[in-house]
Jmol script that loads the backbone (N, CA, C; Angstrom):
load data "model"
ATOM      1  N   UNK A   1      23.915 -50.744   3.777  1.00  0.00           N
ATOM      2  CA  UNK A   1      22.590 -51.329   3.854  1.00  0.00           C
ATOM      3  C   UNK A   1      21.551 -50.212   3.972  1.00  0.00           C
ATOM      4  N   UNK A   2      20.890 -50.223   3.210  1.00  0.00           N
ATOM      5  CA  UNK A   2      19.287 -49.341   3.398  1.00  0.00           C
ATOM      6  C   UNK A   2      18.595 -49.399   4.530  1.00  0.00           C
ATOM      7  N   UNK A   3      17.543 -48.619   4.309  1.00  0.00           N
ATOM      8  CA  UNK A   3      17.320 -48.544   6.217  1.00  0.00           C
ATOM      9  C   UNK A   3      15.417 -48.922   4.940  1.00  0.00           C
ATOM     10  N   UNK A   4      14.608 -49.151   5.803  1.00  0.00           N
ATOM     11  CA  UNK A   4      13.014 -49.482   5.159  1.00  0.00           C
ATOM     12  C   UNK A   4      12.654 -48.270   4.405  1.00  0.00           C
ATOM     13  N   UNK A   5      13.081 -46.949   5.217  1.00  0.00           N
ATOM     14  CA  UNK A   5      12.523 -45.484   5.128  1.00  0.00           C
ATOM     15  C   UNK A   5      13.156 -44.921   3.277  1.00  0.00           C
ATOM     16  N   UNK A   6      15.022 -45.471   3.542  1.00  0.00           N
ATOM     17  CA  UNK A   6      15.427 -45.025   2.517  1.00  0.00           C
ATOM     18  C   UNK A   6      14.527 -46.165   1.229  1.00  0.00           C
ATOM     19  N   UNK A   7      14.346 -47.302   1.424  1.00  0.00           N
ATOM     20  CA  UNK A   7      14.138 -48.419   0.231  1.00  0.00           C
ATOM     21  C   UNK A   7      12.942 -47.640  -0.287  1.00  0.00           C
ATOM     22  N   UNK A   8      11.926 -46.851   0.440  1.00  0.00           N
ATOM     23  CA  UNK A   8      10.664 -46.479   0.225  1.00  0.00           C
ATOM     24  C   UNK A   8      10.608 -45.418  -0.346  1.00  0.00           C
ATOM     25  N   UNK A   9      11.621 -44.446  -0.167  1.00  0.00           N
ATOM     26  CA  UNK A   9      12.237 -42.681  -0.773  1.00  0.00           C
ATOM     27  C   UNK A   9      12.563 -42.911  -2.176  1.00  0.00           C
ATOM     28  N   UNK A  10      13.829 -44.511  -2.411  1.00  0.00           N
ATOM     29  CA  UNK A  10      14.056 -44.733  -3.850  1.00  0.00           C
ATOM     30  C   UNK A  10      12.621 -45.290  -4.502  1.00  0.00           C
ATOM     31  N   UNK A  11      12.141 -46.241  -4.266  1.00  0.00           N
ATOM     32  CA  UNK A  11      10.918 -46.785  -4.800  1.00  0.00           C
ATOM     33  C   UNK A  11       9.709 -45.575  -5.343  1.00  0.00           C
ATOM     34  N   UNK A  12      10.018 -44.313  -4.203  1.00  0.00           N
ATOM     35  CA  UNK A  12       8.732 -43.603  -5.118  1.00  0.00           C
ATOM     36  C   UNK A  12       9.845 -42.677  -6.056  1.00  0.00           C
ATOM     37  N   UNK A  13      10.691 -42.447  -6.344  1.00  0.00           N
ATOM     38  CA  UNK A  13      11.911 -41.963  -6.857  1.00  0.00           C
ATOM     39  C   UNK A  13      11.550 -42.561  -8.254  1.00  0.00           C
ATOM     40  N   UNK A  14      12.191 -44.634  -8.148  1.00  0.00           N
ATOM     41  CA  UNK A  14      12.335 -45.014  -9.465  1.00  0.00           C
ATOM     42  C   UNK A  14      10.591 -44.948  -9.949  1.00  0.00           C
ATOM     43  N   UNK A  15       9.682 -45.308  -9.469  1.00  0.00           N
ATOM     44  CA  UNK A  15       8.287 -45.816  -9.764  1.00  0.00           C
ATOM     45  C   UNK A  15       8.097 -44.722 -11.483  1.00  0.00           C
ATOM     46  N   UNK A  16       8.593 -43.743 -11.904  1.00  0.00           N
ATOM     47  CA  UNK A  16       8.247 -42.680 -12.890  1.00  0.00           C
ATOM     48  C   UNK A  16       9.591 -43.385 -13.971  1.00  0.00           C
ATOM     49  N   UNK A  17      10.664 -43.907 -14.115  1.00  0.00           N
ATOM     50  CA  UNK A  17      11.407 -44.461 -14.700  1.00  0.00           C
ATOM     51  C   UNK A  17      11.266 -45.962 -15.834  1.00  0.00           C
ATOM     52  N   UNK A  18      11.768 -45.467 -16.809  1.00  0.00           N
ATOM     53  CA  UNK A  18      11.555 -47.040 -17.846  1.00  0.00           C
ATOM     54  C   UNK A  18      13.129 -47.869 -17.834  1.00  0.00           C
ATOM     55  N   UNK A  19      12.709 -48.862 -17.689  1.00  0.00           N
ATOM     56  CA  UNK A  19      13.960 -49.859 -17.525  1.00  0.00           C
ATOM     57  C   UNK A  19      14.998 -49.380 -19.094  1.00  0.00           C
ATOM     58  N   UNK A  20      16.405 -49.736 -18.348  1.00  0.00           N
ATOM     59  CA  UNK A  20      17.609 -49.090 -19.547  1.00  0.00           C
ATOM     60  C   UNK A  20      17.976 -50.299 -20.106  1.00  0.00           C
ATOM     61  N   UNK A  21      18.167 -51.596 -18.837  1.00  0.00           N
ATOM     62  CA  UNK A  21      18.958 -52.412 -19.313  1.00  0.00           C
ATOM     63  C   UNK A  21      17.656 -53.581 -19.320  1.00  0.00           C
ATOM     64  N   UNK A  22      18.550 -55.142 -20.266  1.00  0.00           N
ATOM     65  CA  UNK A  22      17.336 -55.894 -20.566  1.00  0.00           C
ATOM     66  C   UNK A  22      18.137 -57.638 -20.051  1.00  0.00           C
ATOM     67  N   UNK A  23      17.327 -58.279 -19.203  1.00  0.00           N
ATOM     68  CA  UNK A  23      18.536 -59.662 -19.169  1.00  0.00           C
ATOM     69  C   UNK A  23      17.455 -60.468 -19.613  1.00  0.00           C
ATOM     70  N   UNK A  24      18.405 -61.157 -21.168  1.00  0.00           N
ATOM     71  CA  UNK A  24      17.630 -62.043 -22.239  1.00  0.00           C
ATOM     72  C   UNK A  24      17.989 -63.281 -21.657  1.00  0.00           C
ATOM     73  N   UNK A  25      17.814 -64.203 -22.463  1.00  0.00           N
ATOM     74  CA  UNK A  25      18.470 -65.610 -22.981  1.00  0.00           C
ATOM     75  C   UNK A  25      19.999 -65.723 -22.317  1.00  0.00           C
ATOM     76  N   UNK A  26      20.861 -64.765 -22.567  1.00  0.00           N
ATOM     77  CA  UNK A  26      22.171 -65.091 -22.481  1.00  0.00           C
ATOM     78  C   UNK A  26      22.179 -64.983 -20.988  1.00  0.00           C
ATOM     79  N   UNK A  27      21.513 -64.476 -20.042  1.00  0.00           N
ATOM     80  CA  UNK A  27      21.796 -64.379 -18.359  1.00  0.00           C
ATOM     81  C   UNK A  27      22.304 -63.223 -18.272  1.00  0.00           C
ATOM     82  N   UNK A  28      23.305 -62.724 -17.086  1.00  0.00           N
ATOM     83  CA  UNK A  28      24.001 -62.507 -16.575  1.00  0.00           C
ATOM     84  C   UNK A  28      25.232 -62.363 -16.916  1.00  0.00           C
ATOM     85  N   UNK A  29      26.379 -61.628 -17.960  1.00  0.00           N
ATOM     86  CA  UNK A  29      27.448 -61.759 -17.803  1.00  0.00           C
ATOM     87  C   UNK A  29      28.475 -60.557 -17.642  1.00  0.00           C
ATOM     88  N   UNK A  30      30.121 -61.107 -17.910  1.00  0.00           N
ATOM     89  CA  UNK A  30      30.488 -59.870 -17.350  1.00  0.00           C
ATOM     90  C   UNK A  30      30.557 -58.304 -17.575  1.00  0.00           C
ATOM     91  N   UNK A  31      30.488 -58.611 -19.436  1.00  0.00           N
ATOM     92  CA  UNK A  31      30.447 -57.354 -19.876  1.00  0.00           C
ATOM     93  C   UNK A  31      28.690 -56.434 -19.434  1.00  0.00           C
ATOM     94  N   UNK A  32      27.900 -57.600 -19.156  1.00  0.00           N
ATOM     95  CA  UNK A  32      26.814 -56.437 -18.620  1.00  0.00           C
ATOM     96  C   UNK A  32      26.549 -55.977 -16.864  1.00  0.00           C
ATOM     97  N   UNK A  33      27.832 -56.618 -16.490  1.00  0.00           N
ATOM     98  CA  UNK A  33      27.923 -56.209 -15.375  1.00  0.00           C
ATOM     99  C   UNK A  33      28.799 -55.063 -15.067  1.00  0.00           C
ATOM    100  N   UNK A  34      29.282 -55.047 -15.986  1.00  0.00           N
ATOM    101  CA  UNK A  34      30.651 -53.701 -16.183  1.00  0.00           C
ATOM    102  C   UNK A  34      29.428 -52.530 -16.656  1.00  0.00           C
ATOM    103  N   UNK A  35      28.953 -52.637 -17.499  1.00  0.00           N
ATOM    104  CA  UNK A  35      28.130 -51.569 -18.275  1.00  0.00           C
ATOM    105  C   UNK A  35      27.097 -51.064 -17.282  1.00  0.00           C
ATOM    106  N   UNK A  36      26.458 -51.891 -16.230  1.00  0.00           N
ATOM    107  CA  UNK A  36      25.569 -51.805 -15.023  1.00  0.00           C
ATOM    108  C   UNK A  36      25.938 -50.459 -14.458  1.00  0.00           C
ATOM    109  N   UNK A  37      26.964 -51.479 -13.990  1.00  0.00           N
ATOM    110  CA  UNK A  37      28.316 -50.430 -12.620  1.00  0.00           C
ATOM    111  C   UNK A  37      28.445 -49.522 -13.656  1.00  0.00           C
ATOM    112  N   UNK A  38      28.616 -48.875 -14.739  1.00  0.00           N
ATOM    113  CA  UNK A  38      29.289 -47.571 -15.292  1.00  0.00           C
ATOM    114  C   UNK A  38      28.309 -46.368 -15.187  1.00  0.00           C
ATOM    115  N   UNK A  39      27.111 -47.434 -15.665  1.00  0.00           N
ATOM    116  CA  UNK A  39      25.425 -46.453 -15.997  1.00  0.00           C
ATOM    117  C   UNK A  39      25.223 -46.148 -14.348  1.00  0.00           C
ATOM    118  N   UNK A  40      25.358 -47.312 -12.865  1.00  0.00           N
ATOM    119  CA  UNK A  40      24.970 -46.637 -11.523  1.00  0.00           C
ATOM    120  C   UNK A  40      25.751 -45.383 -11.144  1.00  0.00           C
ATOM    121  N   UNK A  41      27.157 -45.496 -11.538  1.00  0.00           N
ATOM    122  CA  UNK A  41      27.403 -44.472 -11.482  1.00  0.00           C
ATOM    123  C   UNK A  41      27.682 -42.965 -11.996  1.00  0.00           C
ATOM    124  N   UNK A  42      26.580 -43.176 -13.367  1.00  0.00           N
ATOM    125  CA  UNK A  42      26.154 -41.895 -13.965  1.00  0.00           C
ATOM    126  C   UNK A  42      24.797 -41.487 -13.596  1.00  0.00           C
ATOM    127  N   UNK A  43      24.094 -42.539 -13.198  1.00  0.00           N
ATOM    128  CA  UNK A  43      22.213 -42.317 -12.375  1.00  0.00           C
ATOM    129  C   UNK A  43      22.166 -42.682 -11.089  1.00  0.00           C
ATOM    130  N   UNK A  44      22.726 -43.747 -10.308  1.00  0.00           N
ATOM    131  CA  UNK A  44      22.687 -43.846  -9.029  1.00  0.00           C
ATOM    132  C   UNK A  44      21.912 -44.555  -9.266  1.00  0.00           C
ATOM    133  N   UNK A  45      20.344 -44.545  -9.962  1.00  0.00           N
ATOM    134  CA  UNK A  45      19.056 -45.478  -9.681  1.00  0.00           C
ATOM    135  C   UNK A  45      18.556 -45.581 -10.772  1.00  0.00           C
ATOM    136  N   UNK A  46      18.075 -46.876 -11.027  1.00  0.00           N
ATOM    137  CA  UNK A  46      17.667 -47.037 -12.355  1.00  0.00           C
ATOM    138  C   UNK A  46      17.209 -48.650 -11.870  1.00  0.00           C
ATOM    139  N   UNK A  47      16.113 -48.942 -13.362  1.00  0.00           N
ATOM    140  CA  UNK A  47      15.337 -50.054 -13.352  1.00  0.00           C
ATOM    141  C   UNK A  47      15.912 -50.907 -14.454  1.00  0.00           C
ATOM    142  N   UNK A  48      16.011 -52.260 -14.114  1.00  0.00           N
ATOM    143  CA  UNK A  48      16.421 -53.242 -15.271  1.00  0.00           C
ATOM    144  C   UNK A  48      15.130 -54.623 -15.245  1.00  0.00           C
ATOM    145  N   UNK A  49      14.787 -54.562 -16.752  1.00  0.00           N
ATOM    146  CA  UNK A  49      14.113 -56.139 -17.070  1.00  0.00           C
ATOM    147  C   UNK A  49      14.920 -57.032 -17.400  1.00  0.00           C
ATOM    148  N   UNK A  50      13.767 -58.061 -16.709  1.00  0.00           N
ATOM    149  CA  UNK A  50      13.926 -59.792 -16.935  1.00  0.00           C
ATOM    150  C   UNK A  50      13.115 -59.894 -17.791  1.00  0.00           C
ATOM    151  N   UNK A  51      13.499 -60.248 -19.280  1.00  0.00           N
ATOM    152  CA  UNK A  51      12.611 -60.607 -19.997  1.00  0.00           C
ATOM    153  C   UNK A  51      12.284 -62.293 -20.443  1.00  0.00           C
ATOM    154  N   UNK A  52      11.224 -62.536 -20.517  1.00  0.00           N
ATOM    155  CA  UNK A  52      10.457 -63.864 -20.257  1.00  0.00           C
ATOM    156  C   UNK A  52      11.526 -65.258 -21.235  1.00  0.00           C
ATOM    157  N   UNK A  53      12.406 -64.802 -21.751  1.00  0.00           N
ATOM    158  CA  UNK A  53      13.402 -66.202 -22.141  1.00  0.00           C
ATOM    159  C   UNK A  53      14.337 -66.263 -20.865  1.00  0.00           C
ATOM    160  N   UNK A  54      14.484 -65.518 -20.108  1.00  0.00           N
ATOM    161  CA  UNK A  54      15.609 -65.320 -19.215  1.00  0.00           C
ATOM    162  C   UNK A  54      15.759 -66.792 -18.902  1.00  0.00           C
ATOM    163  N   UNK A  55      16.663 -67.442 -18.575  1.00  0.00           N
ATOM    164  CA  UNK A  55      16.775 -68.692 -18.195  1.00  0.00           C
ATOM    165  C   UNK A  55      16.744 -69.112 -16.309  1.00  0.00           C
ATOM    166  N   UNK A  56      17.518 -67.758 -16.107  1.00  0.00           N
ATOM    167  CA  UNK A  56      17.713 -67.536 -14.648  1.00  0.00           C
ATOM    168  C   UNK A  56      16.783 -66.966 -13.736  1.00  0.00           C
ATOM    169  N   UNK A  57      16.320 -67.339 -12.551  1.00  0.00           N
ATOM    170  CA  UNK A  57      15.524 -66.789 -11.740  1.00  0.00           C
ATOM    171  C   UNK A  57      15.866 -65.764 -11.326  1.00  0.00           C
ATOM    172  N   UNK A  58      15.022 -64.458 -11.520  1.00  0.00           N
ATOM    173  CA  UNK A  58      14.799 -63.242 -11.465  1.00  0.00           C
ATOM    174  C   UNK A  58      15.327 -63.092  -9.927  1.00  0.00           C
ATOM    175  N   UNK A  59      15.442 -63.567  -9.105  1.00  0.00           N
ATOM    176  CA  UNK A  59      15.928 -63.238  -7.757  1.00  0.00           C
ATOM    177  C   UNK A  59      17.645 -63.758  -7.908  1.00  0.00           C
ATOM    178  N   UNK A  60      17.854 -64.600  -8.680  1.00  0.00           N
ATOM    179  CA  UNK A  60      19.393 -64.417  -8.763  1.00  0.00           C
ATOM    180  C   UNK A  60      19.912 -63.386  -9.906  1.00  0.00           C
ATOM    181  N   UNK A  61      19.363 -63.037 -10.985  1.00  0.00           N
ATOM    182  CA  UNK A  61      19.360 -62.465 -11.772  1.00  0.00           C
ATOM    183  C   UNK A  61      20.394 -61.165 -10.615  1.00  0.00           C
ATOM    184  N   UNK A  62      18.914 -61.064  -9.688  1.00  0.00           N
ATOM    185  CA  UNK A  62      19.180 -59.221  -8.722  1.00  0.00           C
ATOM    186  C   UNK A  62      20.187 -59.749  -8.105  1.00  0.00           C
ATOM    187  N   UNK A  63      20.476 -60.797  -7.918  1.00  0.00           N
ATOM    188  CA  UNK A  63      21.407 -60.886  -6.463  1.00  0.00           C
ATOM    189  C   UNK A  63      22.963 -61.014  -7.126  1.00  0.00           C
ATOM    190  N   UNK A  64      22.861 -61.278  -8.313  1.00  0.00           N
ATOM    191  CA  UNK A  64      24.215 -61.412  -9.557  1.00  0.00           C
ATOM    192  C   UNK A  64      24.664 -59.984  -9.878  1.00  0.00           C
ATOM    193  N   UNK A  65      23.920 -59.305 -10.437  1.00  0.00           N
ATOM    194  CA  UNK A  65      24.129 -58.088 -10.464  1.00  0.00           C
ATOM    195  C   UNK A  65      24.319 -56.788  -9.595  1.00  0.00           C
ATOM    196  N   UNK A  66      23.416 -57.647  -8.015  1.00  0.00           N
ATOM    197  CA  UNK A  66      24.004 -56.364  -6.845  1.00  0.00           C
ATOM    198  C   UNK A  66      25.268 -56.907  -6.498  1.00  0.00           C
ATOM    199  N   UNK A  67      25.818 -57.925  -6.194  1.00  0.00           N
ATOM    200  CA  UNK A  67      27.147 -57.882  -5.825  1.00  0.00           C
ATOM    201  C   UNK A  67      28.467 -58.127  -7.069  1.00  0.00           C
ATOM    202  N   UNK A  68      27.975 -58.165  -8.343  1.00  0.00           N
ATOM    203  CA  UNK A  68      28.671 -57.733  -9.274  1.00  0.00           C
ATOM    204  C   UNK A  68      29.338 -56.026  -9.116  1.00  0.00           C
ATOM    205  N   UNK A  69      27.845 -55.114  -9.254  1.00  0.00           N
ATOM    206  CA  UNK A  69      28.705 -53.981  -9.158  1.00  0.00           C
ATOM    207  C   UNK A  69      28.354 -53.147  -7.838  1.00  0.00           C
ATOM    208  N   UNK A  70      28.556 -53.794  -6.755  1.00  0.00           N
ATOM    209  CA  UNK A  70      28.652 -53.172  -5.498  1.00  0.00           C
ATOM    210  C   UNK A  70      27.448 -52.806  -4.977  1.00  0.00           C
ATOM    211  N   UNK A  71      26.374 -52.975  -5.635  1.00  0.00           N
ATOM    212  CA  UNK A  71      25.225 -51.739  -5.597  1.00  0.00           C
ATOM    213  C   UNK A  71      23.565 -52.585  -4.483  1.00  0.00           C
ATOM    214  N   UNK A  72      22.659 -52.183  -4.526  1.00  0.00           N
ATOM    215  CA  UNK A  72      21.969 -52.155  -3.408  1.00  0.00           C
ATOM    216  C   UNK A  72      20.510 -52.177  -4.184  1.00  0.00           C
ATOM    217  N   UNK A  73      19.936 -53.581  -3.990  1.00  0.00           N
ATOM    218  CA  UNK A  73      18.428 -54.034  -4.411  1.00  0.00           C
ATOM    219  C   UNK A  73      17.489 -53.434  -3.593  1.00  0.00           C
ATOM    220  N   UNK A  74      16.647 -52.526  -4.259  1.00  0.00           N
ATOM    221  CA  UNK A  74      15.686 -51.864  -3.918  1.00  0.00           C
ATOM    222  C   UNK A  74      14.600 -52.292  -3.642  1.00  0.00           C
ATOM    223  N   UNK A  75      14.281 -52.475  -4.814  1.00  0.00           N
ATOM    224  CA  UNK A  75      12.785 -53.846  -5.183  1.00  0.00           C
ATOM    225  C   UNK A  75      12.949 -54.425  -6.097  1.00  0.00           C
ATOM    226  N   UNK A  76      11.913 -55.821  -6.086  1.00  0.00           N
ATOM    227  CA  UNK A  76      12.356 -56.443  -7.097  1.00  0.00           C
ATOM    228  C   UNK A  76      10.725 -57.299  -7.160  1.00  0.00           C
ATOM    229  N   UNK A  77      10.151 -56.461  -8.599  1.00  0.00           N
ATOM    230  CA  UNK A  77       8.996 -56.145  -8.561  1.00  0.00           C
ATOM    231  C   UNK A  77       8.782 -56.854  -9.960  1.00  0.00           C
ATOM    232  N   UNK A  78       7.580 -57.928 -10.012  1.00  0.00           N
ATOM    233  CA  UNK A  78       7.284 -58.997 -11.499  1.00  0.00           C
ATOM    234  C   UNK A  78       8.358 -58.971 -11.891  1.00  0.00           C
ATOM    235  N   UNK A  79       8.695 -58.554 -12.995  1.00  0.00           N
ATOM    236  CA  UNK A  79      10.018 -58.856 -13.822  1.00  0.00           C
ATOM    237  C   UNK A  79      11.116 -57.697 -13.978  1.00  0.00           C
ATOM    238  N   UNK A  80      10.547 -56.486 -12.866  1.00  0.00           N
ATOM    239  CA  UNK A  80      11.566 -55.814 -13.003  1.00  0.00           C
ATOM    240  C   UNK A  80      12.724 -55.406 -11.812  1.00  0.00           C
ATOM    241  N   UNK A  81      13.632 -54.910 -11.832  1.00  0.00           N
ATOM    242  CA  UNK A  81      15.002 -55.027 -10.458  1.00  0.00           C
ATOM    243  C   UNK A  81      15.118 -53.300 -10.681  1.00  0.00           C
ATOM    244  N   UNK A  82      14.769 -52.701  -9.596  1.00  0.00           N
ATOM    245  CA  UNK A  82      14.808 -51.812  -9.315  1.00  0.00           C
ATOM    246  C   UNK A  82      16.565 -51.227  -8.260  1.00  0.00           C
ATOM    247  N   UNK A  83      17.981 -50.970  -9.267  1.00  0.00           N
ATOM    248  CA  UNK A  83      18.999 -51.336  -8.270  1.00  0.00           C
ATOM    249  C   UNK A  83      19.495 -49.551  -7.837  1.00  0.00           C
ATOM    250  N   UNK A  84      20.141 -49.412  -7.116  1.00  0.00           N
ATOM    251  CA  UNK A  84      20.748 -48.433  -6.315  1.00  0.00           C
ATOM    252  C   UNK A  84      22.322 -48.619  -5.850  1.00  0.00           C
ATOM    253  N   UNK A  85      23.133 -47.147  -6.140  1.00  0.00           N
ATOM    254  CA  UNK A  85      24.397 -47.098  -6.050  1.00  0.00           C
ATOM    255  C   UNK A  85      24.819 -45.490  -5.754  1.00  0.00           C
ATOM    256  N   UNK A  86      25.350 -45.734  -4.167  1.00  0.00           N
ATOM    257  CA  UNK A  86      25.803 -43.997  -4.470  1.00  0.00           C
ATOM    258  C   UNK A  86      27.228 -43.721  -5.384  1.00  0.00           C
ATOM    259  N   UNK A  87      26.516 -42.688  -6.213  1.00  0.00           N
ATOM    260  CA  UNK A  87      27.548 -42.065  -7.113  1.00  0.00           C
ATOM    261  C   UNK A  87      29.240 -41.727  -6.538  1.00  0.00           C
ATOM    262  N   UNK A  88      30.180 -41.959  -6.404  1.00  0.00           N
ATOM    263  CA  UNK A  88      31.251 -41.421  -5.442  1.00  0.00           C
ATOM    264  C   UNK A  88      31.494 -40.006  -5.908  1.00  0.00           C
ATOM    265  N   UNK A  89      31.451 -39.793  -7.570  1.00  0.00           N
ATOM    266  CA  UNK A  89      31.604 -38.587  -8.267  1.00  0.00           C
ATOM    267  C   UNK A  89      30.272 -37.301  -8.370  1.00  0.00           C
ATOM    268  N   UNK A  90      29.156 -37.647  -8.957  1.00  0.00           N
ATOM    269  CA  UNK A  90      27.695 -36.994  -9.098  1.00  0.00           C
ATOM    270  C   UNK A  90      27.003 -37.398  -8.198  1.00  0.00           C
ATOM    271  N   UNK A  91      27.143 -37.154  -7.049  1.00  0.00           N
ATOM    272  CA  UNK A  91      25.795 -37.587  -6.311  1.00  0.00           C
ATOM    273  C   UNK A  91      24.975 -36.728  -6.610  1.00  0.00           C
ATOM    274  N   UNK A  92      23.567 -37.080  -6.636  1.00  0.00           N
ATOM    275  CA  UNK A  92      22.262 -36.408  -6.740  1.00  0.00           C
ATOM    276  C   UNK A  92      21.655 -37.113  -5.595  1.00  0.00           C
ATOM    277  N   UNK A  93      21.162 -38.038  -5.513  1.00  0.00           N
ATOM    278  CA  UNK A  93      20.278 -38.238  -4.711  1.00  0.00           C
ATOM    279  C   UNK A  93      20.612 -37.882  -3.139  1.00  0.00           C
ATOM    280  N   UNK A  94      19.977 -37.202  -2.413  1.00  0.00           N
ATOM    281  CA  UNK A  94      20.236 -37.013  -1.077  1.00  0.00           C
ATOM    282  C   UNK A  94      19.191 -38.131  -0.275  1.00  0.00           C
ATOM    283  N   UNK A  95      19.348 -38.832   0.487  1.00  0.00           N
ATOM    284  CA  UNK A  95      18.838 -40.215   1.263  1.00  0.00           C
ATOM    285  C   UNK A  95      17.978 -39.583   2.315  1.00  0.00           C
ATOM    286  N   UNK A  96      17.172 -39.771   2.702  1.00  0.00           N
ATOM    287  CA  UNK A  96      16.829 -39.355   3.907  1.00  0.00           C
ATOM    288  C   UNK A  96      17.045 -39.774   5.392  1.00  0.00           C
TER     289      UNK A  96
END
end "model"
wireframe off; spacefill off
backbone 0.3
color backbone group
């Protein structure tokens, strides 16, 4: 679990970042939950859109995908999910 201090360290971290991944029409499924988890643990942090067909509410959208691949909702800001995962292999980010 994040502490307020760390959620605020990633947030000015991702704020310079363009979203990689995109959740359309189709939702949520497993192969983009596999591909999630592969990319957190080559960046640790990264931004994903909800784009406006999405069928699913953007707060389950985040909450599908953080406990899909283990990982830790940052913010979750208009339409975008800002998620977090420490690397076990590359860590970069040091937490404060």
């Amino acid at each position: 679990m994040l502490t307020g201090k760390q959620k605020r360290f990633l947030r000015a971290k991702a704020h310079h970042l363009d979203p990689i991944f995109q959740v359309g029409k189709g939702g949520v499924n497993e192969n983009m939950v596999k591909q999630i988890a592969d990319a957190l643990e080559a960046r640790e942090l990264f931004k994903i859109s909800v784009l406006q067909n999405c069928e699913e509410d953007k707060t389950e959208v985040a909450e599908q995908l953080a406990n899909g691949t283990g990982a830790e909702i940052v913010q979750l800001i208009g339409n975008t999910i800002v998620l977090y995962k420490e690397s076990a292999e590359k860590k970069t980010i040091v937490l404060p």
